[in-house]
PDB file of N, CA, C and O in Angstrom:
ATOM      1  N   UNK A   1     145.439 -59.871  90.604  1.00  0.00           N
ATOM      2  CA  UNK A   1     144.431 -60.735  91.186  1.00  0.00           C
ATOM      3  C   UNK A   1     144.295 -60.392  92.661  1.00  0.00           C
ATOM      4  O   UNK A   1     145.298 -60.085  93.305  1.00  0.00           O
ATOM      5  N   UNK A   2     143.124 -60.432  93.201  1.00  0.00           N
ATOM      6  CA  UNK A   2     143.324 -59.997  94.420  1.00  0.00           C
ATOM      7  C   UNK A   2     142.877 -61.234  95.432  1.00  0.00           C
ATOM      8  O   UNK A   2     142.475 -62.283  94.928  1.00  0.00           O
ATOM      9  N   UNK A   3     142.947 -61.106  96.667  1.00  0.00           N
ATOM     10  CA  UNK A   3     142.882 -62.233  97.382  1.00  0.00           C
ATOM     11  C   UNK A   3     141.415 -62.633  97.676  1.00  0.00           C
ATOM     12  O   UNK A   3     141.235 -63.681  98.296  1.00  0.00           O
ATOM     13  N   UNK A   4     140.525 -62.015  97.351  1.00  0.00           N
ATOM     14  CA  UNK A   4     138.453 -62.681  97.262  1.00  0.00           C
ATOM     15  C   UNK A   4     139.387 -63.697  96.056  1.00  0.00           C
ATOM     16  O   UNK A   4     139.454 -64.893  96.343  1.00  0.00           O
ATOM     17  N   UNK A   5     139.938 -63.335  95.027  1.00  0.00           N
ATOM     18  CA  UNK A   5     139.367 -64.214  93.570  1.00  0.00           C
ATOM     19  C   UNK A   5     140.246 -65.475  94.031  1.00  0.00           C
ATOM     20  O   UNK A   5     139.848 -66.636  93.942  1.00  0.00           O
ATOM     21  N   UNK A   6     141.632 -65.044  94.591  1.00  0.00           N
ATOM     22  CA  UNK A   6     142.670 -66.564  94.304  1.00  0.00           C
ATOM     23  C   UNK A   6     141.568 -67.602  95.450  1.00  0.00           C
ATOM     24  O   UNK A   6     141.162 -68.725  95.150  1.00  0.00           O
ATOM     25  N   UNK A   7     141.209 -66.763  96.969  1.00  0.00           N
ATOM     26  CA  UNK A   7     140.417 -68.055  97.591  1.00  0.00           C
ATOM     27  C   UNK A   7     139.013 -68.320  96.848  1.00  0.00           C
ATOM     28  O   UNK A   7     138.272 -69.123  97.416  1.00  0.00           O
ATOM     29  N   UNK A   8     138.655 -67.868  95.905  1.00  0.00           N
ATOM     30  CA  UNK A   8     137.503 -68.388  95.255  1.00  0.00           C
ATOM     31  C   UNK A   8     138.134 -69.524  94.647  1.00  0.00           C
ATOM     32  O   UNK A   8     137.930 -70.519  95.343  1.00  0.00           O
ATOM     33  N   UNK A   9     139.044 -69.857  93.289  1.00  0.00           N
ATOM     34  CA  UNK A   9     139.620 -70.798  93.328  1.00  0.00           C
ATOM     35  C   UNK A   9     140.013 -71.908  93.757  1.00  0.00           C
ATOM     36  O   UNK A   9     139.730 -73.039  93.362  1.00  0.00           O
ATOM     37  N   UNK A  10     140.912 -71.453  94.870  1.00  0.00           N
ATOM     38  CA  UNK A  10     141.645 -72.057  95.407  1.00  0.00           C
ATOM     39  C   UNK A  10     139.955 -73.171  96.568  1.00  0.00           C
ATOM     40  O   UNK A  10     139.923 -74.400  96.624  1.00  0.00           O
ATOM     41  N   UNK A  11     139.263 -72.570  97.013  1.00  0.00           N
ATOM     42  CA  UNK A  11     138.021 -73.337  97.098  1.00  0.00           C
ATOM     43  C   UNK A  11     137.160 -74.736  96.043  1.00  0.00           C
ATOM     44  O   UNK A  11     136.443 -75.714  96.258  1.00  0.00           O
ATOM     45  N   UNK A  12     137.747 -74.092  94.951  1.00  0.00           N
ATOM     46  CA  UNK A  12     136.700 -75.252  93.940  1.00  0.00           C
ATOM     47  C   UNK A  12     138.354 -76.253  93.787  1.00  0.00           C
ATOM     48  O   UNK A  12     138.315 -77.011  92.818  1.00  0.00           O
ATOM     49  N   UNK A  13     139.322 -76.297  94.372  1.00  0.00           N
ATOM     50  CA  UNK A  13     140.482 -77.072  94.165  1.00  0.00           C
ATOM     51  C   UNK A  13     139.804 -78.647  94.735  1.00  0.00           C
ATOM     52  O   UNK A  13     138.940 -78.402  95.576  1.00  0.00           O
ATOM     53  N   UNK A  14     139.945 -79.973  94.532  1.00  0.00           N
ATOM     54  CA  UNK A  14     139.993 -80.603  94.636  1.00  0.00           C
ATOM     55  C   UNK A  14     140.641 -81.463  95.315  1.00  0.00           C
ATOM     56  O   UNK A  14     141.269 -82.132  94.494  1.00  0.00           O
ATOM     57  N   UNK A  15     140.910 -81.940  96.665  1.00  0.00           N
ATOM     58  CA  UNK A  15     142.146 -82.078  96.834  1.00  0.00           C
ATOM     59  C   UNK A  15     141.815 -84.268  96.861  1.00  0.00           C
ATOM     60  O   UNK A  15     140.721 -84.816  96.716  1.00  0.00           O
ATOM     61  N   UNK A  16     142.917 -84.833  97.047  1.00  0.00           N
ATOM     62  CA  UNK A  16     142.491 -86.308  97.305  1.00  0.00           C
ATOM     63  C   UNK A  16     143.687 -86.241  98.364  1.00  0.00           C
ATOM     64  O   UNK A  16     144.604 -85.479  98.672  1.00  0.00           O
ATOM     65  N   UNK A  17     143.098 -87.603  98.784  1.00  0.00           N
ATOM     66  CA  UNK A  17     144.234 -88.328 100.213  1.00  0.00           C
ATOM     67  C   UNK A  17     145.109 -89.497  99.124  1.00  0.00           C
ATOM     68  O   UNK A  17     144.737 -89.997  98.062  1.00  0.00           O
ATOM     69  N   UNK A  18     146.259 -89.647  99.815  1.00  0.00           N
ATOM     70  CA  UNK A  18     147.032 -90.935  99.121  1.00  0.00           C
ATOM     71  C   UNK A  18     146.162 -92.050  98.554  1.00  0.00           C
ATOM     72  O   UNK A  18     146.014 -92.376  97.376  1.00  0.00           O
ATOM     73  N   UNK A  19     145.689 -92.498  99.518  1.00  0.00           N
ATOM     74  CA  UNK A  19     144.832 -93.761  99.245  1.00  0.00           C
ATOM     75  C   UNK A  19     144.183 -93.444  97.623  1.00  0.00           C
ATOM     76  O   UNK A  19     144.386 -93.989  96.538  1.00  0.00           O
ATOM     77  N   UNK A  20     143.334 -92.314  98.044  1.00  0.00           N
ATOM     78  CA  UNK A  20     142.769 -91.916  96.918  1.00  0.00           C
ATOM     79  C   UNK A  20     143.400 -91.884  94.877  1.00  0.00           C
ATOM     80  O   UNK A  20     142.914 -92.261  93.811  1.00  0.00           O
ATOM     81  N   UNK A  21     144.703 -91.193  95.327  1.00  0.00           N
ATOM     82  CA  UNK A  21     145.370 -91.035  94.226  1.00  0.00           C
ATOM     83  C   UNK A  21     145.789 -92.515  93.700  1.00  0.00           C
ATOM     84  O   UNK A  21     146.047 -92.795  92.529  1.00  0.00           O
ATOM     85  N   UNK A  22     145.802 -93.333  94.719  1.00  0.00           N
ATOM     86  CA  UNK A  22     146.739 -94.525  94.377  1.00  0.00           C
ATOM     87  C   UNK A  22     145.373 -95.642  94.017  1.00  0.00           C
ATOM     88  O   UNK A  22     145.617 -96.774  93.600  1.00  0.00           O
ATOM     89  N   UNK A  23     144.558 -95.367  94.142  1.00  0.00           N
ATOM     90  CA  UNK A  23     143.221 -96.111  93.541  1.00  0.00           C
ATOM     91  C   UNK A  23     143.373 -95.537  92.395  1.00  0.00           C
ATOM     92  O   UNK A  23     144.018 -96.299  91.674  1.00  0.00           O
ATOM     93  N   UNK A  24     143.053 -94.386  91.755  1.00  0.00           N
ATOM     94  CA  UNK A  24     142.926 -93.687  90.541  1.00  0.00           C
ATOM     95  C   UNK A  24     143.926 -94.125  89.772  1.00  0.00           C
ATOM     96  O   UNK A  24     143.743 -94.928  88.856  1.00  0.00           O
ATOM     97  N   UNK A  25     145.128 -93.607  90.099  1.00  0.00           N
ATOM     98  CA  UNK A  25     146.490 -94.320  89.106  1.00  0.00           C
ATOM     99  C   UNK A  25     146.316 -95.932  89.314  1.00  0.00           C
ATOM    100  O   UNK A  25     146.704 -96.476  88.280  1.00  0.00           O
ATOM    101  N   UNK A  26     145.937 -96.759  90.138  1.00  0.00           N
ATOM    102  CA  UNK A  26     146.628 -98.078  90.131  1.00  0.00           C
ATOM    103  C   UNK A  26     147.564 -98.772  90.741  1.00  0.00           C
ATOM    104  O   UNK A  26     147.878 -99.961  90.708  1.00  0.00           O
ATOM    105  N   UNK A  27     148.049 -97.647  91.430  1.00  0.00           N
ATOM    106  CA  UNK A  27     149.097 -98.024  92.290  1.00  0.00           C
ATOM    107  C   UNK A  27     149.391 -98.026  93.544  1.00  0.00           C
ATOM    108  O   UNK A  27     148.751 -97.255  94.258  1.00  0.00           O
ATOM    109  N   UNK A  28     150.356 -98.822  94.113  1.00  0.00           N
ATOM    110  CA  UNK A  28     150.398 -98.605  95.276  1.00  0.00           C
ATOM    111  C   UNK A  28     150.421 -97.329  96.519  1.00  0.00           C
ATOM    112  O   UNK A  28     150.715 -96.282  95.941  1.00  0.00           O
ATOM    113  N   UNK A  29     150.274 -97.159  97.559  1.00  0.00           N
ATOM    114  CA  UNK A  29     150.189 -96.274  98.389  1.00  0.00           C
ATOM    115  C   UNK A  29     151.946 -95.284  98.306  1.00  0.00           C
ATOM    116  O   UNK A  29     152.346 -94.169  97.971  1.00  0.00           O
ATOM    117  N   UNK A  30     152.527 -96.634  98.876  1.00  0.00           N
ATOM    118  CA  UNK A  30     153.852 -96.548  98.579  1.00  0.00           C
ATOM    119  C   UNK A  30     154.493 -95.341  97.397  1.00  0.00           C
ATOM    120  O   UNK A  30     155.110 -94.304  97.643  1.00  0.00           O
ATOM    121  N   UNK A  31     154.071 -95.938  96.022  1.00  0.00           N
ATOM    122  CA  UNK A  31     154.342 -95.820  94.926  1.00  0.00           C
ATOM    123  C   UNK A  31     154.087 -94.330  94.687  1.00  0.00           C
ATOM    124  O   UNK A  31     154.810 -93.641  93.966  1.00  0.00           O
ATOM    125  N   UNK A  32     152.658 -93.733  95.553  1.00  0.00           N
ATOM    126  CA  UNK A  32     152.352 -92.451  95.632  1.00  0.00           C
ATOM    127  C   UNK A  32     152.873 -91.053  96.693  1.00  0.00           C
ATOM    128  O   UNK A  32     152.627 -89.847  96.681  1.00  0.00           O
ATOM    129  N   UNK A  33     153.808 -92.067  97.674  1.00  0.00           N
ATOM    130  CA  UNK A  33     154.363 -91.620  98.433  1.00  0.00           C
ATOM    131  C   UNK A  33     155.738 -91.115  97.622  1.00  0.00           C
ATOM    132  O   UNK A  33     156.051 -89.925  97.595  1.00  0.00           O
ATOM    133  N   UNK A  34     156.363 -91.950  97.098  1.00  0.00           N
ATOM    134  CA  UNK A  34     157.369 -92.040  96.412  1.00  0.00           C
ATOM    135  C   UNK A  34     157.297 -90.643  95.691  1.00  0.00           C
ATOM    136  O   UNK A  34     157.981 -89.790  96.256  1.00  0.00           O
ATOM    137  N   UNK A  35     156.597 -90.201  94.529  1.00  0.00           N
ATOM    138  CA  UNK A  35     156.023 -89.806  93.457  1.00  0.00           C
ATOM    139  C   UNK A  35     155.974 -88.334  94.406  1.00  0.00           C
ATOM    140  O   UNK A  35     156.426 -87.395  93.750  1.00  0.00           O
ATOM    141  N   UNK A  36     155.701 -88.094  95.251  1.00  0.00           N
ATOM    142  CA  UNK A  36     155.039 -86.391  95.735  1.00  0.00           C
ATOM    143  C   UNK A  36     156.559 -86.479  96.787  1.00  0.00           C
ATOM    144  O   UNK A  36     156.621 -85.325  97.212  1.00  0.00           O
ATOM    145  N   UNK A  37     157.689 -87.201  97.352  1.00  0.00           N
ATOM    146  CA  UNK A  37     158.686 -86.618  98.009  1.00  0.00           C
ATOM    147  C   UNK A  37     159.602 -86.731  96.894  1.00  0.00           C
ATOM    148  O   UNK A  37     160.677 -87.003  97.427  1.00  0.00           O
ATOM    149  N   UNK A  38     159.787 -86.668  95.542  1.00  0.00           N
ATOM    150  CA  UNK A  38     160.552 -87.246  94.692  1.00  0.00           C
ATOM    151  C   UNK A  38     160.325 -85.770  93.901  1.00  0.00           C
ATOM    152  O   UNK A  38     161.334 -85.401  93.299  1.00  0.00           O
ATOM    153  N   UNK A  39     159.031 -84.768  93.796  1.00  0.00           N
ATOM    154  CA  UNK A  39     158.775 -83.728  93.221  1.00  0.00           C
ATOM    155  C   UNK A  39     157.827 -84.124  92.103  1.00  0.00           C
ATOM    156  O   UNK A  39     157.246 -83.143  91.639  1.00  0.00           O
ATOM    157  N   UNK A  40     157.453 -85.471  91.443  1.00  0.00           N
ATOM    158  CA  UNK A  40     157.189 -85.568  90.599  1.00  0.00           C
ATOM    159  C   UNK A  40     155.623 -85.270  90.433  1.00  0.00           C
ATOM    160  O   UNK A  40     155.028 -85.208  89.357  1.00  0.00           O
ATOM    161  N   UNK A  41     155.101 -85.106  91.644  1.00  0.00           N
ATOM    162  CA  UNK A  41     153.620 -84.942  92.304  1.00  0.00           C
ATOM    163  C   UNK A  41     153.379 -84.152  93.176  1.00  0.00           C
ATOM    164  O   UNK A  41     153.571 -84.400  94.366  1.00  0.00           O
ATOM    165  N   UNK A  42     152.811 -82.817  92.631  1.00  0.00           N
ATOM    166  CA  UNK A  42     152.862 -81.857  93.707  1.00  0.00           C
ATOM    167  C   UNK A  42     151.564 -82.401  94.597  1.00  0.00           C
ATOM    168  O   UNK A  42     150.553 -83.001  94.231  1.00  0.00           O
ATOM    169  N   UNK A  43     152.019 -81.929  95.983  1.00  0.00           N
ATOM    170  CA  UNK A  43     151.087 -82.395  97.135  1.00  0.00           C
ATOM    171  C   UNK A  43     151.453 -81.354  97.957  1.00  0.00           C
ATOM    172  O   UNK A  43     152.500 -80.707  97.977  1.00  0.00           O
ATOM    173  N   UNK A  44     150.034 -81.235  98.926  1.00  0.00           N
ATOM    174  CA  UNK A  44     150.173 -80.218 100.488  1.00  0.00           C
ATOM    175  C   UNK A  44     150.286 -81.127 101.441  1.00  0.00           C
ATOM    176  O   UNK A  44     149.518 -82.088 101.491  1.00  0.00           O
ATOM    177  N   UNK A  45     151.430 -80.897 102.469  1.00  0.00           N
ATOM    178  CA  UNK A  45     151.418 -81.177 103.738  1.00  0.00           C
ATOM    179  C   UNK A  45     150.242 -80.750 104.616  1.00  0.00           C
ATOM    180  O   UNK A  45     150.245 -79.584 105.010  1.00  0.00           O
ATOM    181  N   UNK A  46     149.041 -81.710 105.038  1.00  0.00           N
ATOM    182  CA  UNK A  46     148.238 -81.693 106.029  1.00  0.00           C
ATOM    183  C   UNK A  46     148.440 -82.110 107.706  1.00  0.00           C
ATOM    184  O   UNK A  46     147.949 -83.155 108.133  1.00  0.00           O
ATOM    185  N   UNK A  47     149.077 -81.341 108.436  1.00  0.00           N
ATOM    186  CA  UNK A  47     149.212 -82.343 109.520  1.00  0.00           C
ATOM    187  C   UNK A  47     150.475 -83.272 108.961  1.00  0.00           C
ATOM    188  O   UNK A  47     151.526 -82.938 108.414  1.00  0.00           O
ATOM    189  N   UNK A  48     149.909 -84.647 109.343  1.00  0.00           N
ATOM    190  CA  UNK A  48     151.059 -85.514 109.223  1.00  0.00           C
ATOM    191  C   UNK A  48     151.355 -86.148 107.642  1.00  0.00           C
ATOM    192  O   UNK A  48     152.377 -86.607 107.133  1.00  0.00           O
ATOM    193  N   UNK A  49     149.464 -85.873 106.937  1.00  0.00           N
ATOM    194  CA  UNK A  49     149.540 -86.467 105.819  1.00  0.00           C
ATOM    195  C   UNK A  49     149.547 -85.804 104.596  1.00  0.00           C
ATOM    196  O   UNK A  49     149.666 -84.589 104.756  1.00  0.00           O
ATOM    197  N   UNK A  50     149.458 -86.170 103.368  1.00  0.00           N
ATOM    198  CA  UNK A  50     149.469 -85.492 102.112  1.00  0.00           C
ATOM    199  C   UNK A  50     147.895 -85.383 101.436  1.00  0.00           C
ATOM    200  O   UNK A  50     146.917 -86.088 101.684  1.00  0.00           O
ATOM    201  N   UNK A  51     148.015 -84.311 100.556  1.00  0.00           N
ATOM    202  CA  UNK A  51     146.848 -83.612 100.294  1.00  0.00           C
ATOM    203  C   UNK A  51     147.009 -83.581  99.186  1.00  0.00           C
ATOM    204  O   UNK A  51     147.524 -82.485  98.969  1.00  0.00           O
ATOM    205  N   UNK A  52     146.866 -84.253  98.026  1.00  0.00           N
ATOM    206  CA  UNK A  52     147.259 -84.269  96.070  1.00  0.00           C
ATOM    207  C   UNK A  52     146.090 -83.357  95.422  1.00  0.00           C
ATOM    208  O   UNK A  52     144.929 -83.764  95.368  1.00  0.00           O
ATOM    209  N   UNK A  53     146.383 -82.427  95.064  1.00  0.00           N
ATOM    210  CA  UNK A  53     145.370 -81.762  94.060  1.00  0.00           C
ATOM    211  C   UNK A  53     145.195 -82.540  92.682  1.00  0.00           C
ATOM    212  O   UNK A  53     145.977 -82.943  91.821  1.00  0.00           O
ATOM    213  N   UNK A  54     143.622 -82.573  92.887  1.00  0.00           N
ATOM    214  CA  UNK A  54     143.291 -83.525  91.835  1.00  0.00           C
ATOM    215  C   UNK A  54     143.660 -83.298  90.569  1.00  0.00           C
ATOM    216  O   UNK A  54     144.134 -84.306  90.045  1.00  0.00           O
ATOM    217  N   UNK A  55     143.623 -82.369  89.891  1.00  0.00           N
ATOM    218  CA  UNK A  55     144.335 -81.717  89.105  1.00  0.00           C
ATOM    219  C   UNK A  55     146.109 -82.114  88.432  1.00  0.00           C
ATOM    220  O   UNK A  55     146.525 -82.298  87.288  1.00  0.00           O
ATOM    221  N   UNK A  56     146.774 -82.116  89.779  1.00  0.00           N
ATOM    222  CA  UNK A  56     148.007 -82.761  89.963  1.00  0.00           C
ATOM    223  C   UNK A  56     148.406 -83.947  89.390  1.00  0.00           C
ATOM    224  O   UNK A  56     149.473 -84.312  88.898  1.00  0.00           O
ATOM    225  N   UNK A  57     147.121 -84.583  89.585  1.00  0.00           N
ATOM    226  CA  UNK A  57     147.131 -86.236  89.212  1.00  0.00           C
ATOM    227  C   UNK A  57     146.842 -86.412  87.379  1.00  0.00           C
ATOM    228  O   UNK A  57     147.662 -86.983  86.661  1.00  0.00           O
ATOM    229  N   UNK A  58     145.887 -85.968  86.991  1.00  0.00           N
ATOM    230  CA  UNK A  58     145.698 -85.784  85.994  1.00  0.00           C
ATOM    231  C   UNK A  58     147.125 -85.151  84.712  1.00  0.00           C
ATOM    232  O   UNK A  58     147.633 -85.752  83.765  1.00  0.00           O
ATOM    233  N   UNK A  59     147.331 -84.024  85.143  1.00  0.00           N
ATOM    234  CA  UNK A  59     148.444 -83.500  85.001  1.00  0.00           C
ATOM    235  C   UNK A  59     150.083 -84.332  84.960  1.00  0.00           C
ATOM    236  O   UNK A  59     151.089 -83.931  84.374  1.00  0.00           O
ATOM    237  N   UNK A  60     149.919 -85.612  85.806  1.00  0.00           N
ATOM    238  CA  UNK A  60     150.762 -86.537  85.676  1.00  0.00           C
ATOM    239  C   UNK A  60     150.749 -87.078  84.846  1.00  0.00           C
ATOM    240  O   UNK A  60     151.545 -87.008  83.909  1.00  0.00           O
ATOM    241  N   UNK A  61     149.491 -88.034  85.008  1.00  0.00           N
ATOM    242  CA  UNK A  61     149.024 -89.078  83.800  1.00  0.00           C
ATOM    243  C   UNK A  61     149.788 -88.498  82.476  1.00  0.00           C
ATOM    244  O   UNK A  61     150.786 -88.832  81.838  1.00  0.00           O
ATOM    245  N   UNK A  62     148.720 -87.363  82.379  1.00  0.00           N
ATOM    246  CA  UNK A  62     148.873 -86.683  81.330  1.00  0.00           C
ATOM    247  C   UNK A  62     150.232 -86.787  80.515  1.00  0.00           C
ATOM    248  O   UNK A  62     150.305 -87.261  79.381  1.00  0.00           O
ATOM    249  N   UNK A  63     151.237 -86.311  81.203  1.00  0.00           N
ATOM    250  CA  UNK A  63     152.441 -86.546  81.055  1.00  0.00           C
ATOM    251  C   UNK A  63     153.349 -88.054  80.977  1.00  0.00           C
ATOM    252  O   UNK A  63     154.458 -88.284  80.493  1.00  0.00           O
ATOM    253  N   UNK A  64     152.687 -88.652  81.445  1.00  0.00           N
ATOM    254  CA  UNK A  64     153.348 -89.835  81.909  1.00  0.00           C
ATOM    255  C   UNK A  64     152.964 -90.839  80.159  1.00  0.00           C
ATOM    256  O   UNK A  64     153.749 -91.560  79.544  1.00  0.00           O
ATOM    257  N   UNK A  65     151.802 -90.561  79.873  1.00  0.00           N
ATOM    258  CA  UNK A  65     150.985 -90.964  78.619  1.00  0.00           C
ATOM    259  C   UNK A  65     151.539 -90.629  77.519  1.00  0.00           C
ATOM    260  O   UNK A  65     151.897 -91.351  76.588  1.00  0.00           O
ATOM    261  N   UNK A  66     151.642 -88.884  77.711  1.00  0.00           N
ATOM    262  CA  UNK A  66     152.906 -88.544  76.431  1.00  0.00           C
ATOM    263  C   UNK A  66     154.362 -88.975  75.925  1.00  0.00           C
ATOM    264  O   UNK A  66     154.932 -88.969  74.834  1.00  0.00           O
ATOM    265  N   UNK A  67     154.685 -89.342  77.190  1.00  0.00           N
ATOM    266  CA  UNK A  67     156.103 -89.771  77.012  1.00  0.00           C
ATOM    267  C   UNK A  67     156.187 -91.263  76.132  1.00  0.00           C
ATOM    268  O   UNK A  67     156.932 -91.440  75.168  1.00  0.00           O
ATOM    269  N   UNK A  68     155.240 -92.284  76.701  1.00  0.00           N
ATOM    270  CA  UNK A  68     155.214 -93.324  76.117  1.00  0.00           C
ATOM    271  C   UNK A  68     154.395 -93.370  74.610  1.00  0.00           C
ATOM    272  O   UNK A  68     154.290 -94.201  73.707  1.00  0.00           O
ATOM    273  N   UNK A  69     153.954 -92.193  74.833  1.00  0.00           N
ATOM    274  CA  UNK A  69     153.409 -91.911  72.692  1.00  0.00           C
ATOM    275  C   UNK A  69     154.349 -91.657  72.058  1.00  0.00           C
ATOM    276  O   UNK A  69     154.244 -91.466  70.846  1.00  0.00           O
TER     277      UNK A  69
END
């Protein structure tokens, strides 16, 4: 893969802010903080704050849904 294609990608990535993720799941801010220094939620360090690929979130659920099936 060369580096035009990964930043083509890496462009259509999605990213959300905490707030964001923690509206979507339901949960607290906190709760999402918890969740991405814990590993369980991959996130980018922006500056001071976190950056959740939307993707990421989904990918949780996802998981989080299976377990309780």
């Amino acid at each position: 893969m060369t580096g035009s294609q990964s930043d083509g990608r890496l462009s259509e990535v999605k990213f959300l802010t905490v707030a964001e993720v923690a509206t979507v799941m339901r949960v607290s801010k906190m709760t999402v903080y918890r969740l991405v220094h814990s590993g369980e939620l991959t996130a980018v360090r922006v500056g001071r704050s976190f950056r959740v690929p939307e993707h990421a979130v989904h990918e949780y659920l996802r998981g989080a849904f299976q377990e309780t099936a």
